[in-house]
N, C-alpha and C positions, 0 to 999 in steps of 0.2 A: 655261634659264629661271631669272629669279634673284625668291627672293621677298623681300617687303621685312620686316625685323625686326618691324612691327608683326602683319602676318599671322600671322608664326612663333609669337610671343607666346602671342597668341590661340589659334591653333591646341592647342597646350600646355597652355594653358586650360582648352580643352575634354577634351583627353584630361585632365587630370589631374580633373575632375570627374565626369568617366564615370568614371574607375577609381575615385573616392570613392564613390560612386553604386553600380556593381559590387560593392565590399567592403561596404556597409553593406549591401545586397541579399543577400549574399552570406551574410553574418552572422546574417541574421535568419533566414535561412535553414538554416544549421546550428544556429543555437542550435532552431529548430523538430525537427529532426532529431536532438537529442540529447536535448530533452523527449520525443521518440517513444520513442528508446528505453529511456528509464527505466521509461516507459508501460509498454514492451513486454514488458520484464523482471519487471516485479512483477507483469504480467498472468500470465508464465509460472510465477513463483512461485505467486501462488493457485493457477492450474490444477493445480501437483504436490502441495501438499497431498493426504493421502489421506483424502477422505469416511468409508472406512470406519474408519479407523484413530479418527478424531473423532469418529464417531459409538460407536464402541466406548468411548471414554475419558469420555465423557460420559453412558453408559448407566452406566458402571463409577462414576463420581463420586456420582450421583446415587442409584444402590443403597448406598453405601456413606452416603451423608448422612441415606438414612430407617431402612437398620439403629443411626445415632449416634444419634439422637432424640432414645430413650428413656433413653438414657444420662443426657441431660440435667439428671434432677431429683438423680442422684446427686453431692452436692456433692464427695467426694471424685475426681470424674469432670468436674466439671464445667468448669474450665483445660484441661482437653485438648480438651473436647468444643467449647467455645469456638474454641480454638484450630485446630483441625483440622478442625471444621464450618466454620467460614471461610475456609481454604483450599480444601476441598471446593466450597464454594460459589461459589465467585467462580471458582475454575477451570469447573466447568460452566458458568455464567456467559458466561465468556469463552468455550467452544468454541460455546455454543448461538448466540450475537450473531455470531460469525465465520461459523457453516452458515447463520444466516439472511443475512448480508448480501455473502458470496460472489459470489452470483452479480449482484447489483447494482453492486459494484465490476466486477466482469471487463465489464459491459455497457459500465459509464462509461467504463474503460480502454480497451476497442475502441475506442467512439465518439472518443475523446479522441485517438486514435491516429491514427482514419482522416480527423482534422479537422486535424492536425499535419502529415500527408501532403499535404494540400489545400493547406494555407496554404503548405507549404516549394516547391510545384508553382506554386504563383499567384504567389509574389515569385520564383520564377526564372524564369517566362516574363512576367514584368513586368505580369502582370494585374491583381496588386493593387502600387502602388508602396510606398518602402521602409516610407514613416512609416505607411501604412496597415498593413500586415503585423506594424510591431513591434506597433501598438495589438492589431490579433490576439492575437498571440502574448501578449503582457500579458495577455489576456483568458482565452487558453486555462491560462495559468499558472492562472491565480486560480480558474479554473472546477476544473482538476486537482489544485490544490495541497491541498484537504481529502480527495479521495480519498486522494491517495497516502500521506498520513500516517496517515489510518486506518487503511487497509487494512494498511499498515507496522505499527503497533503493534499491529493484531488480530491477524497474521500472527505477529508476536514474540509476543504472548500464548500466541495456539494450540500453536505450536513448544515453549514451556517446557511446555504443559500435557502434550502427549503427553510430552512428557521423564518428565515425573512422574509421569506415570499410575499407570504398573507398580508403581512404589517407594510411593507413595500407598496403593494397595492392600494392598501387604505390611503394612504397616506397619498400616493398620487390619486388616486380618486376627490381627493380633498384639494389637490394643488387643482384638477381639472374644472372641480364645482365653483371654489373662491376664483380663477382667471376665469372663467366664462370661455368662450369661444376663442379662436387664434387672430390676431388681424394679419 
């Protein structure tokens, strides 16, 4: 059986549109799957911070900001007290805003995860088609994309703050022992 050139054509047509069709399905679909796991990763990150380690270094900051205080009015005191009380502070600061908002990032990261899951599931069994899937996925972007930045820099925050903790403390341990007492 012979078929006629214009048939062939066509036919070719169609495959080659399905496989356009395939790949762009295909794509939205990974790229869904590669926002998952970014998701899924920073989700893991929060989760291995250690509470109690934060909460220690935040109890330790903030006993060391109300023994600075009084220091305060001593003007020969008072460049460090500046200096060091601002450190002090902004690092507690920073660990208290990351324990408050911990677990609201990990909730939106689940959520964010298992709606990534959905959509990478709906454009491969063609329930949602290509162009609908990428507006998703646009969508899901914009909706994840101020978590994951947050939660990024409040995680970098935290991270340097227990860095510092220990050395923090020495160091006013040393400003407490050379000033002596407050007048």
């Amino acid at each position: 059986m012979k078929f006629s050139p214009f048939f062939t054509g066509l036919s070719l047509a169609f495959l080659a549109v399905g496989a356009v069709g395939c790949s762009a399905s295909s794509e939205v679909e990974s790229d869904a799957l590669a926002l998952r796991e970014k998701v899924e990763a920073l989700h893991d990150s929060l989760a291995s911070v250690d509470s109690l380690a934060v909460e220690s270094a935040l109890i330790s900051y903030r006993m060391n900001l109300e023994r600075l205080a009084p220091y305060a009015a001593d003007s020969s005191k008072r460049d460090v007290v500046v200096s060091d009380g601002t450190t002090l502070d902004r690092s507690a600061k920073n660990l208290f805003k990351f324990q408050a908002q911990r677990r609201v990032w990990m909730g939106a990261l689940t959520a964010g995860s298992a709606r990534l899951k959905s959509l990478a599931h709906d454009v491969h069994t063609e329930y949602l088609d290509t162009a609908q899937g990428r507006v998703y996925l646009r969508d899901e972007q914009g909706a994840l994309w101020t978590v994951l930045q947050d939660a990024r820099s409040r995680m970098h925050a935290t991270e340097w703050c227990l860095d510092k903790a220990d050395s923090l403390n020495v160091l006013m341990e040393d400003h407490f022992a050379r000033w002596g007492s407050p007048k």
